[in-house]
C-alpha positions, 0 to 999 in steps of 0.5 A, spaced: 498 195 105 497 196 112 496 202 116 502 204 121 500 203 128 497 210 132 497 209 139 492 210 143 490 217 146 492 214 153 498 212 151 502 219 149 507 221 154 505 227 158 510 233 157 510 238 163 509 245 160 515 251 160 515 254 166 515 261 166 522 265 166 519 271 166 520 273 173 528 272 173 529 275 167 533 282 168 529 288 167 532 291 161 534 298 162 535 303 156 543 305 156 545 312 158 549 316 153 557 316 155 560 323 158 565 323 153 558 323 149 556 328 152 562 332 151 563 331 144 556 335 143 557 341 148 558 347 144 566 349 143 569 354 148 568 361 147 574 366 146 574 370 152 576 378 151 584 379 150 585 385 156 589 391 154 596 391 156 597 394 163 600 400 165 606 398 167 608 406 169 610 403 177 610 395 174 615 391 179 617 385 175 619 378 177 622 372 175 618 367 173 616 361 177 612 354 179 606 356 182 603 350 181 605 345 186 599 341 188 591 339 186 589 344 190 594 350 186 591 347 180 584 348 181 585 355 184 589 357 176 583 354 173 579 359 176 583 365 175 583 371 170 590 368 168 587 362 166 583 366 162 588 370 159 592 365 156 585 361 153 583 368 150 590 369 148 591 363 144 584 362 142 585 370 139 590 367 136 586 362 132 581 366 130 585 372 126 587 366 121 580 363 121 580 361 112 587 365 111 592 361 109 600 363 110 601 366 102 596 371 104 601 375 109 606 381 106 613 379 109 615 386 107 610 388 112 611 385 117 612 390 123 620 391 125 618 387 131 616 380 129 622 382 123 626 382 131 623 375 132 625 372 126 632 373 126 632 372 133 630 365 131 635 365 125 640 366 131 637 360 135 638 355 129 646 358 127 647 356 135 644 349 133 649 349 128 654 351 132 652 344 139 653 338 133 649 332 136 653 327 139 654 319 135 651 316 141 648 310 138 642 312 142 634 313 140 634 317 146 636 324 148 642 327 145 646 330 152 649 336 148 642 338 147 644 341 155 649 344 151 646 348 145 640 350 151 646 353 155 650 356 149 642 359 147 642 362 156 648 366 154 646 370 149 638 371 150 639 377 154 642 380 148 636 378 143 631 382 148 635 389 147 635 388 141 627 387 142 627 394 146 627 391 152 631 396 157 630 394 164 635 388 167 628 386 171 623 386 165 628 382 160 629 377 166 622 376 166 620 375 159 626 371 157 625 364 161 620 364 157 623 363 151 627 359 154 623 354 156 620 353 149 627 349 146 625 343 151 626 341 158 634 341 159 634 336 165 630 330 161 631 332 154 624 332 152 620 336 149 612 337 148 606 341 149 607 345 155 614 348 151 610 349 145 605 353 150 611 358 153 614 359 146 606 363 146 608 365 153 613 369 151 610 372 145 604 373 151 609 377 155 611 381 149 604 383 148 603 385 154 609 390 154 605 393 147 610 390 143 605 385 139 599 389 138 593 386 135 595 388 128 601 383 129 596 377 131 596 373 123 604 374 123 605 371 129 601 364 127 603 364 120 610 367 120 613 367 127 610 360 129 612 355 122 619 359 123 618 356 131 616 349 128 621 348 122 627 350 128 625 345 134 623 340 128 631 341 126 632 340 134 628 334 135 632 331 129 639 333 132 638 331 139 632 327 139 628 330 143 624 324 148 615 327 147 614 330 154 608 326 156 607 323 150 601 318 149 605 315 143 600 314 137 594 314 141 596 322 142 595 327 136 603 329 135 609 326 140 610 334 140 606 339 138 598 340 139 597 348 136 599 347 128 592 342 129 588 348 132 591 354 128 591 350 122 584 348 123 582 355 124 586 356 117 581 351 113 574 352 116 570 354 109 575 352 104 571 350 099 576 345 096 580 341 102 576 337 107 578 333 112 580 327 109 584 330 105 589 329 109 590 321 106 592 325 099 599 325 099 599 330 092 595 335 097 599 334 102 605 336 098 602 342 094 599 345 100 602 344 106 607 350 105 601 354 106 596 350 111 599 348 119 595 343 119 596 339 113 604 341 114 604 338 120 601 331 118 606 331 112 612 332 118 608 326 122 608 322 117 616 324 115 619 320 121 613 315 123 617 309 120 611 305 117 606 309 112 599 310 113 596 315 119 591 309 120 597 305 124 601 310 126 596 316 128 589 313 129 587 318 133 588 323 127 586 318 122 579 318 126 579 326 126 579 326 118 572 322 118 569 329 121 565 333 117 568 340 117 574 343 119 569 348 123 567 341 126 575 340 127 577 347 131 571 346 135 575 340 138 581 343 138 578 348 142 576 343 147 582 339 147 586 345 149 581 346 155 582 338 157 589 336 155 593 342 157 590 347 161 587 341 166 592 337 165 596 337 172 603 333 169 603 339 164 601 345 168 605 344 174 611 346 169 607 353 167 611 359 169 608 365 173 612 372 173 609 379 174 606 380 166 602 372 167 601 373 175 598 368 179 592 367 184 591 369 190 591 363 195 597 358 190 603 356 193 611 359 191 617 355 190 619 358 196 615 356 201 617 349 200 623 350 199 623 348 193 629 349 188 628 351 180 626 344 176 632 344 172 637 344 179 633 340 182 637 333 182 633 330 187 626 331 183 628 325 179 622 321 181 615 324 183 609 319 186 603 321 187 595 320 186 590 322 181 585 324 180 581 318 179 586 314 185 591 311 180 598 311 183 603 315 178 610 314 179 613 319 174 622 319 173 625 325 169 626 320 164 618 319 163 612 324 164 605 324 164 601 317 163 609 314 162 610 313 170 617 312 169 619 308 162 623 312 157 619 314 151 623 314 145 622 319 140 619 318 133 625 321 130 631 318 133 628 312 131 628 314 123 634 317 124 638 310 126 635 307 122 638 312 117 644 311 120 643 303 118 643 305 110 634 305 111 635 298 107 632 294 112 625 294 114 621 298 117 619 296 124 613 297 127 611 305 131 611 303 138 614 310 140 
């Protein structure tokens, strides 16, 4: 057999050698942590001290108005002492229910106040009753929301006498808080900065020494789960559009303190941990006692498909947390963030004489401005943001939505509802 043939050496072919890529290939440089990050580790903020309430021997009251008309109004109140009073307030709050749960309160202790309260708010709900929604057909807002707020205006200077309040001026004050804490009657929506006056309101009853620190466990595990259960009627009856809302990419279309107040409730609970939340038998046997879990379980009632992964990531992330201690500390920080350095939200917040401004902001007068609810031509507002987005925002519509209505969850579920419910059930782009 014969030997295949071998060419000769000098007859290979010449292969050039690689060239060298090493100078044109991109320095790799080691990637830097993200802010949001950083964020994330920095330590929770802390509770400042709640002041006394002050001497109000030669107190003038005021009624309670915008202040903050501008960027510039906004940084200067996140300076100031009142931005600290309500940070302490609110934070005070969480902190008195730290591991307790509702059934630990005696109801027949409650001081004649907080009871005052509660029926104010029974009151309130025996009004609804009175306003029946209109059948419009609609998912969004109802208009005889704008007549249960108004029924609600007639009768609110009664309901302070019976808290003790005398003076014309003092009542004046403290009842626009309260008011405001149902929903903005011009745009018939309802969010977080309602929510955030409803605590107002009791701020001002504690700076008037009617709520002193032995209150503070009743006033979030009584007063605010009966505050809850009747604006959760109200959104039912009107449907109430989110103030703001980020749809599923946001906590809750309405509330924000049931998450932190009921994350303070569960830190060191030996039993219940964050992914306990996906437990429909633990929802059930203890929401009644937990604002947290209560406040999962009304989310999932009006959402219109089942699972928090689809229709409320951004809780469905927060479960994965290794502690609820891990939880309050974000809350806590997303307080700060999201509604006290929020310019779409606290350019509603109210400013009197019991929760002052600061020096150096503006005043509704100067510009010539009329209260919001009155004000026909603030319908649409354009502006620029912080990081140079152009916003332009409608009544209809606030925050991130620049204009486009948002329909809430629970008109959504109550018309299909309406439909027999056999159908089914649509995608959550609310």
């Amino acid at each position: 057999m014969t030997a295949p043939h071998q060419p000769h050496p000098q007859q290979l072919p010449l292969v050039a050698p690689p060239p060298d890529l090493s100078a044109k290939l991109p320095r790799l440089t080691p990637r830097k942590r993200s802010s949001h990050r950083d964020a994330e580790g920095a330590p929770p903020p802390p509770t400042p001290a709640l002041p006394s309430p002050p001497d109000l021997t030669a107190h003038t009251y005021e009624r309670p108005s915008r202040r903050i008309l501008s960027p510039a109004d906004h940084e200067i109140f996140l300076t100031s002492e009142t931005c600290t009073l309500v940070t302490s307030w609110i934070f005070t709050l969480s902190d008195s229910v730290r591991d307790t749960p509702i059934s630990s309160v005696n109801e027949a202790g409650l001081t004649p106040t907080v009871q005052t309260i509660l029926s104010i708010l029974d009151d309130i709900e025996s009004t609804l009753s009175e306003c029946p929604p209109e059948d419009t057909g609609s998912r969004f807002g109802n208009p005889i929301f704008r007549t249960f707020l108004e029924a609600v205006g007639t009768k609110l200077s009664s309901w302070h006498t019976t808290l003790g309040l005398t003076s014309t001026a003092q009542i004046a004050e403290v009842e626009l808080y309260l008011h405001h804490s149902f929903g903005n009657k011009r745009r018939i929506d309802y969010g977080s900065g309602h929510e955030l006056n409803f605590f107002l309101w009791l701020l001002c009853l504690n700076r008037l020494s009617y709520l002193p620190p032995s209150t503070f466990p009743s006033l979030v595990l009584v007063v605010f789960p009966a505050y809850l259960g009747l604006m959760r009627k109200v959104q039912t009856a009107y449907y109430l559009e989110p103030a703001g809302s980020h749809g599923v990419w946001g906590l809750d279309d309405y509330q924000f303190l049931p998450f932190l107040f009921g994350a303070s409730q569960l830190v060191g609970h030996k039993y219940i941990t964050p992914k306990s939340i996906h437990n429909a038998l633990t929802l059930e046997e203890f929401s009644s006692d937990y604002l947290y879990l209560d406040q999962v379980a009304f989310v999932n009632s009006v959402k219109n498909v089942e699972g928090l992964r689809w229709h409320s990531p951004m809780l469905d992330d927060i479960s994965a947390a290794k502690s609820w201690l891990k939880i309050e500390c974000g809350m806590r920080k997303m307080f700060i963030k999201e509604i006290l350095h929020k310019l779409p939200v606290m350019q509603h917040f109210l400013f009197g004489s019991l929760v002052p401004g600061a020096e150096g902001m503006g005043r509704e007068d100067d510009y010539g401005i009329v209260e919001e609810e009155e004000d026909s031509e603030a319908e649409v507002e354009v502006f620029d943001d912080e990081t140079g987005k152009r916003h332009v925002h409608q009544a209809a519509g606030w925050g991130d939505c620049c204009g486009i209505r948002v329909p809430a969850a629970v008109g959504a579920e109550g018309e299909s509802r309406k439909g027999g419910g056999g159908g089914l059930r649509r995608v959550p782009f609310d």
